[in-house]
GULO-242171 format. One line per 8 residues: number of its first residue (from 1); their letters; for each residue z, y, x of N, C-alpha, C. Coordinates in nm, 3 decimals. Last residue first. Example, Ala and Ser with C-alpha at 12.3 -4.5 7.8 and 13.67 -1.06 7.14 Angstrom:
# GULO-242171
2	sa	0.708,-0.225,1.285,0.714,-0.106,1.367,0.787,0.003,1.290 | 0.780,-0.569,1.319,0.780,-0.450,1.230,0.780,-0.330,1.320
***
This chain:
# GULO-242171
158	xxxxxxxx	4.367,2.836,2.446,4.536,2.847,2.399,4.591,2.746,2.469 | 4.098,2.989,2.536,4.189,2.869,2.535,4.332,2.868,2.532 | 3.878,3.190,2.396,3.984,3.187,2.504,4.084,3.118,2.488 | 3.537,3.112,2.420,3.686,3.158,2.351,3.777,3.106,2.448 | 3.271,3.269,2.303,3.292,3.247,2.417,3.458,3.228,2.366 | 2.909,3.114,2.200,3.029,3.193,2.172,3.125,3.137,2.307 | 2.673,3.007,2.380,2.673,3.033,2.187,2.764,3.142,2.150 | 2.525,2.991,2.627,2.642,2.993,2.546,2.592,3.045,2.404
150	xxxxxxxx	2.255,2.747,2.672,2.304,2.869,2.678,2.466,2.899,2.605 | 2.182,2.468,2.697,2.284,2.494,2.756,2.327,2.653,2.803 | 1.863,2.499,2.540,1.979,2.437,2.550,2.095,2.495,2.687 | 1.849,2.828,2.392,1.853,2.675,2.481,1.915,2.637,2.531 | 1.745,2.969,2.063,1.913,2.979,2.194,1.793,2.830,2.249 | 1.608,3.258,1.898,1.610,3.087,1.958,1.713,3.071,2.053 | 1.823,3.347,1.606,1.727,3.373,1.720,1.699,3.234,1.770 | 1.991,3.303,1.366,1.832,3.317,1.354,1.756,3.349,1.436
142	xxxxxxxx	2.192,3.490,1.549,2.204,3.423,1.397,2.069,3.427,1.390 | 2.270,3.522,1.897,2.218,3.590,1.725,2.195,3.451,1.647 | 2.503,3.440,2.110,2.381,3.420,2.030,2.421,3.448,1.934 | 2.831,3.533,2.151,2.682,3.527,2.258,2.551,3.498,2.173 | 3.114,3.629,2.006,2.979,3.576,1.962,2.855,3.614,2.062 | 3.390,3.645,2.211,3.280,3.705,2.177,3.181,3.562,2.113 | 3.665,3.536,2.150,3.647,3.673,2.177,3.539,3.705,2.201 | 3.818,3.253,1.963,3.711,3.338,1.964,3.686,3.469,2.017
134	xxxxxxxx	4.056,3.078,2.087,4.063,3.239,2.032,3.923,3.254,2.027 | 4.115,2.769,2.083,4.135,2.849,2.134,4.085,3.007,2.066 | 4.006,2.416,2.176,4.087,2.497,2.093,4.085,2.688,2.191 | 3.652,2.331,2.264,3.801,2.313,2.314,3.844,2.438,2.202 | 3.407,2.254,2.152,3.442,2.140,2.243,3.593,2.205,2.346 | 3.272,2.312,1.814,3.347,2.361,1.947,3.419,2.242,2.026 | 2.938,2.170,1.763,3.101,2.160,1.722,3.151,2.248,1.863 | 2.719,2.228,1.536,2.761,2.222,1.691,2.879,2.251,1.662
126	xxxxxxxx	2.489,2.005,1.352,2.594,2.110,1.371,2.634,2.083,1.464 | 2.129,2.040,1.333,2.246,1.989,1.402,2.389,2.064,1.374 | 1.880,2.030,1.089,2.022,2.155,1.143,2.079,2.026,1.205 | 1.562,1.995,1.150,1.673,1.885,1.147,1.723,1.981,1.200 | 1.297,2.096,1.265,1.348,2.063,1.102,1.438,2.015,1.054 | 1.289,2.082,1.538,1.249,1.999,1.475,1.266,1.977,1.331 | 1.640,2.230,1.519,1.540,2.157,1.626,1.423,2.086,1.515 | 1.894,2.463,1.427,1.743,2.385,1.392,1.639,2.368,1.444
118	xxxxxxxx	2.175,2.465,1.468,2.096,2.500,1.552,1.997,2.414,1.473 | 2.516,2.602,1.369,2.373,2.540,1.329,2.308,2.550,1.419 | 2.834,2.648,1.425,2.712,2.709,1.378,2.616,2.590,1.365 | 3.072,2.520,1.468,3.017,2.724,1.534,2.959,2.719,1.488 | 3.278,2.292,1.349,3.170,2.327,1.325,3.189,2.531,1.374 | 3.548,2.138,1.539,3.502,2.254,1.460,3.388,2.347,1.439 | 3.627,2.029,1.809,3.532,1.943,1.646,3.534,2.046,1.571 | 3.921,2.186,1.850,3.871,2.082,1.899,3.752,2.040,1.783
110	xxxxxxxx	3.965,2.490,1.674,3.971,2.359,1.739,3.887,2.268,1.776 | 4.000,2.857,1.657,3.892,2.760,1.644,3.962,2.620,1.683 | 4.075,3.161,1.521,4.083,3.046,1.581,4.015,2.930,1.561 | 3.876,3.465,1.538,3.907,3.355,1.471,3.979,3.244,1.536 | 3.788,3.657,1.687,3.935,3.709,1.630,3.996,3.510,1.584 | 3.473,3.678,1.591,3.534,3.743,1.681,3.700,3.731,1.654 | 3.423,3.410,1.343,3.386,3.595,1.425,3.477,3.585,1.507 | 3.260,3.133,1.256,3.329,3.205,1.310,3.281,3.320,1.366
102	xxxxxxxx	3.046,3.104,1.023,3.156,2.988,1.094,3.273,3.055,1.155 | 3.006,3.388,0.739,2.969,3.273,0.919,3.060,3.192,0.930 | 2.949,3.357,0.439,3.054,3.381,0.559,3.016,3.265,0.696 | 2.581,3.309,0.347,2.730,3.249,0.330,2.836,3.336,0.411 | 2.344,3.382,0.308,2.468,3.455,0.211,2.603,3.446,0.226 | 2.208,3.194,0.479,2.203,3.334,0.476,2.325,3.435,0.378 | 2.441,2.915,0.508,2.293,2.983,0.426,2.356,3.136,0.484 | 2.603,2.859,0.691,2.560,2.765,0.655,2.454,2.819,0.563
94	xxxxxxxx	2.579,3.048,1.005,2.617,3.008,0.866,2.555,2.959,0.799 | 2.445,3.065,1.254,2.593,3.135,1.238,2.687,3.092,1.108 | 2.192,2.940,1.399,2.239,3.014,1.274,2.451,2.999,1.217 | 1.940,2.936,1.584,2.062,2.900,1.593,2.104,3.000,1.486 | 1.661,2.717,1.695,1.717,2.818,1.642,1.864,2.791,1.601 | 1.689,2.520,2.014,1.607,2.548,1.922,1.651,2.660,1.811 | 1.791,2.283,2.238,1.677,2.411,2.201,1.646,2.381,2.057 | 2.120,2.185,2.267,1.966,2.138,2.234,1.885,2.297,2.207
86	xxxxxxxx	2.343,2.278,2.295,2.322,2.113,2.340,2.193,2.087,2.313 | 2.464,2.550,2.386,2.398,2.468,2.300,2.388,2.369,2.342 | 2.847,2.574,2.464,2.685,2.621,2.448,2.612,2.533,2.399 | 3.154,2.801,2.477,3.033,2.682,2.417,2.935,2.699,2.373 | 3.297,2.886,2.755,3.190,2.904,2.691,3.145,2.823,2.562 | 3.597,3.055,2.821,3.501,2.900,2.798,3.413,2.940,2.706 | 3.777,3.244,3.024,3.725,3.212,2.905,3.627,3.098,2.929 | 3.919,3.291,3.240,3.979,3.235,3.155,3.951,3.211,3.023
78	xxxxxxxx	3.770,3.549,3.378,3.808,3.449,3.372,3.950,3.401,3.280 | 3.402,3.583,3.249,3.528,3.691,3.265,3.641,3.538,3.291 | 3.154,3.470,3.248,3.167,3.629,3.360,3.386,3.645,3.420 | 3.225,3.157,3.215,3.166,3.261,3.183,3.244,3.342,3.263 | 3.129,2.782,3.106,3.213,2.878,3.247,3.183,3.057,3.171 | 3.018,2.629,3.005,3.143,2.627,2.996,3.222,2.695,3.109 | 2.696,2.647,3.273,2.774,2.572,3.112,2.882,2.589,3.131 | 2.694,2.913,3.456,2.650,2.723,3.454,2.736,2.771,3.308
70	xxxxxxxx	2.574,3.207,3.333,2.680,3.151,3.415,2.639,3.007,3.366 | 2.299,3.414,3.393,2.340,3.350,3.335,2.472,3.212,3.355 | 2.279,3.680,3.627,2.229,3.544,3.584,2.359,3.492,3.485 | 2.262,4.055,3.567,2.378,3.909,3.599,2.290,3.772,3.546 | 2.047,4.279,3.610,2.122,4.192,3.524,2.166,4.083,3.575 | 2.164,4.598,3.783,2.100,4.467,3.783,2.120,4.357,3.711 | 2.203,4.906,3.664,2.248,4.787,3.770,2.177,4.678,3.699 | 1.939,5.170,3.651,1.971,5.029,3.577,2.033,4.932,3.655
62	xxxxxxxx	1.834,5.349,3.810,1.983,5.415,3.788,2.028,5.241,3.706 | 1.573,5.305,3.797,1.635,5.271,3.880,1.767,5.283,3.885 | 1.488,5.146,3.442,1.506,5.290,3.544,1.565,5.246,3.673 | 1.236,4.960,3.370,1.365,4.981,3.402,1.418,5.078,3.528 | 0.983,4.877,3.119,0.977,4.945,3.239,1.203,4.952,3.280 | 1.023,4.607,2.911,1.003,4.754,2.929,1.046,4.777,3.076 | 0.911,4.320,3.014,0.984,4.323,2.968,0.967,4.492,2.971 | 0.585,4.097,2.847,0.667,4.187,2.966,0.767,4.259,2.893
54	xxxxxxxx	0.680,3.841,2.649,0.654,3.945,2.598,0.688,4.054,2.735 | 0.612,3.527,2.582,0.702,3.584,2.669,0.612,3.728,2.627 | 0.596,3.381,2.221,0.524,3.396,2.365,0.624,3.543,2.420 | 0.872,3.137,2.123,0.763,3.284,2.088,0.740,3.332,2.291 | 0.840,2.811,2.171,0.923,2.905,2.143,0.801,3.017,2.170 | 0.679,2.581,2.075,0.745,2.652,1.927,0.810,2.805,2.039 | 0.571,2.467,2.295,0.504,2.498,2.180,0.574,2.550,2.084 | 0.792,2.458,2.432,0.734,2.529,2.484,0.619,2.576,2.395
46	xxxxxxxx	0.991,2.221,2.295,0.975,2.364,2.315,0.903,2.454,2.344 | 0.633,2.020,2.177,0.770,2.053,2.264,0.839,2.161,2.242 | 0.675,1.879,1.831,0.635,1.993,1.905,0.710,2.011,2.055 | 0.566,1.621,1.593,0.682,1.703,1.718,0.607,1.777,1.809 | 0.528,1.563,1.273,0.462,1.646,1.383,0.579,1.712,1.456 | 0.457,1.322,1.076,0.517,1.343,1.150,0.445,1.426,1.255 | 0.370,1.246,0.704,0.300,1.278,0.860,0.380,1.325,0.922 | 0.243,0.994,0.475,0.364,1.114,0.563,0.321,1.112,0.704
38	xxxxxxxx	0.129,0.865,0.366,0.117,0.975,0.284,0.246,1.072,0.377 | 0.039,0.610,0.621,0.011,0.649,0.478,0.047,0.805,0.415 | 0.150,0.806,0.853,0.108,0.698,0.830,0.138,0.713,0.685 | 0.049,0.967,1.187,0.035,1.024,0.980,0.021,0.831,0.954 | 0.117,1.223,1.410,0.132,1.093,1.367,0.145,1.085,1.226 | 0.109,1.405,1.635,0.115,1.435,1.513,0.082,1.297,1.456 | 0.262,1.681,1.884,0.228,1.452,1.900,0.254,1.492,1.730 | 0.237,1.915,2.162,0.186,1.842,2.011,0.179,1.709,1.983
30	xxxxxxxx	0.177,1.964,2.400,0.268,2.045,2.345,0.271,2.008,2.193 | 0.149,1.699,2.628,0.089,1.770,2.545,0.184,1.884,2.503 | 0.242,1.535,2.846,0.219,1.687,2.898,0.178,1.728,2.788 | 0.353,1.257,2.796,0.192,1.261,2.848,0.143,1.446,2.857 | 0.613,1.277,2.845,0.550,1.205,2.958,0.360,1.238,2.935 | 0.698,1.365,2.597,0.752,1.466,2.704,0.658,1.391,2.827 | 0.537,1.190,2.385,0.505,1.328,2.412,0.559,1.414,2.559 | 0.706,0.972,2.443,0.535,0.967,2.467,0.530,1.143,2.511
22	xxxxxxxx	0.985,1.013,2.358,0.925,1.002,2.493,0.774,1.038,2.541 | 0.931,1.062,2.101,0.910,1.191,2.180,0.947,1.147,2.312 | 0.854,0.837,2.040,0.728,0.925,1.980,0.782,1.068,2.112 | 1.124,0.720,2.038,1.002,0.647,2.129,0.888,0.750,2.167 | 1.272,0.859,1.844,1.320,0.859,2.038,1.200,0.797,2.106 | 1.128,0.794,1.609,1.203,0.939,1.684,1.175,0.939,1.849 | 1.196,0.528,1.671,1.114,0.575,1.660,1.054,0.737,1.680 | 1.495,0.536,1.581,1.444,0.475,1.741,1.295,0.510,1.736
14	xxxxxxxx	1.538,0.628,1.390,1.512,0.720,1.491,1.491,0.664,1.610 | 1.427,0.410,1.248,1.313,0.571,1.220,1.350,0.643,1.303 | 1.574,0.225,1.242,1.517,0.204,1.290,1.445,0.337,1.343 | 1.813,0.391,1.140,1.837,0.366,1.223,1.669,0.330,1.328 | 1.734,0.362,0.842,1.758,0.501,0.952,1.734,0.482,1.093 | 1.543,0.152,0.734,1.614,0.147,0.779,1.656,0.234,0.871 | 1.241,0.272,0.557,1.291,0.193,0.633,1.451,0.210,0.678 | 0.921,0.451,0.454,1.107,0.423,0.430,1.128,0.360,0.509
6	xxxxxx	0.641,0.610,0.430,0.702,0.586,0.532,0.872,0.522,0.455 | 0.516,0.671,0.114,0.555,0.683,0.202,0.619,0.609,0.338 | 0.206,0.484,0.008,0.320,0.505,-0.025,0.407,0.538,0.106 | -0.089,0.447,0.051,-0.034,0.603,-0.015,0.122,0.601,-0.038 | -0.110,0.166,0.145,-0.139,0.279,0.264,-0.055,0.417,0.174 | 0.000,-0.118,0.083,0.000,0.000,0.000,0.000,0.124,0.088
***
C-alpha cells in the first residue's frame, strides 16, 4: 500500500533518524530528502538553514575589542555558570509566544529545570538547566539561532 504513511515502532524511526543523518554529515550535501509512500522526510545541515553571514558595520577605532566567546559552562565573570546549547538550532524562551518565559533574570532555577526550547529539524528539544542556582543574565534571544555549545543563560550557583 505505497499512499499510506510511514508508522512503525519510535524507536525504530529514530534509528533511522540517526542512520539518514549520518549519510548526510559524510556525503557533504546540505540536503538529504527521502519520500516513502505519502511522507517525506527532509534534513538539512546547519549550514543549510542558518541565515547567510551578513559583513559586519564598519568599527570605530575608539571600539575595544570583542571578547571570544568563553569554553562551555564557564563565563567572563567568576563564579558564574553558563548553560548552553546542546544542539544548533532556534531557541525560544517560552513555551508559545504569549506564554511567561521559563526564566528571567532574578529567578531560581534547579537541577532538570526546563530554560527554554531549541527547534532543530522541526522537533522543540527542551533544555534543562544542568546546576541549581540564581539566574543573572539571559545570553540568547527568544527566536534567534543559538549553537551548539553557546550559552543560553548564565547563573550563579547556590
Amino acid at each position: 500500500m505505497p499512499d499510506e504513511p510511514v508508522a512503525g515502532d519510535p524507536a525504530e524511526l529514530l534509528a533511522l533518524l540517526d542512520r539518514l543523518e549520518g549519510i548526510l554529515a559524510r556525503s557533504g550535501l546540505g540536503e538529504l530528502e527521502v519520500e516513502a509512500g505519502r511522507t517525506t522526510l527532509v534534513l538539512r545541515t546547519a549550514a543549510a538553514i542558518a541565515p547567510l553571514d551578513v559583513a559586519p558595520p564598519p568599527v570605530a577605532a575608539s571600539t575595544p575589542p570583542v571578547a571570544e566567546a568563553a569554553p562551555a559552562g564557564e563565563t567572563g565573570a567568576p563564579g558564574r555558570h553558563a548553560v548552553v546549547a546542546p544542539l544548533t538550532g532556534i531557541f525560544y524562551g517560552a513555551p508559545t509566544p504569549d506564554a511567561a518565559p521559563y526564566v528571567r533574570v532574578g529567578t531560581e532555577v534547579v537541577v532538570g529545570q526546563v530554560i527554554g526550547l531549541i527547534e532543530a529539524m522541526k522537533l522543540f528539544n527542551e533544555i534543562k538547566c544542568d546546576t541549581a542556582g540564581r539566574v543573572v543574565r539571559l545570553v540568547a534571544e527568544s527566536g534567534k539561532l543559538v549553537k551548539a555549545k553557546q550559552p543560553l543563560i548564565e547563573v550563579e550557583p547556590t
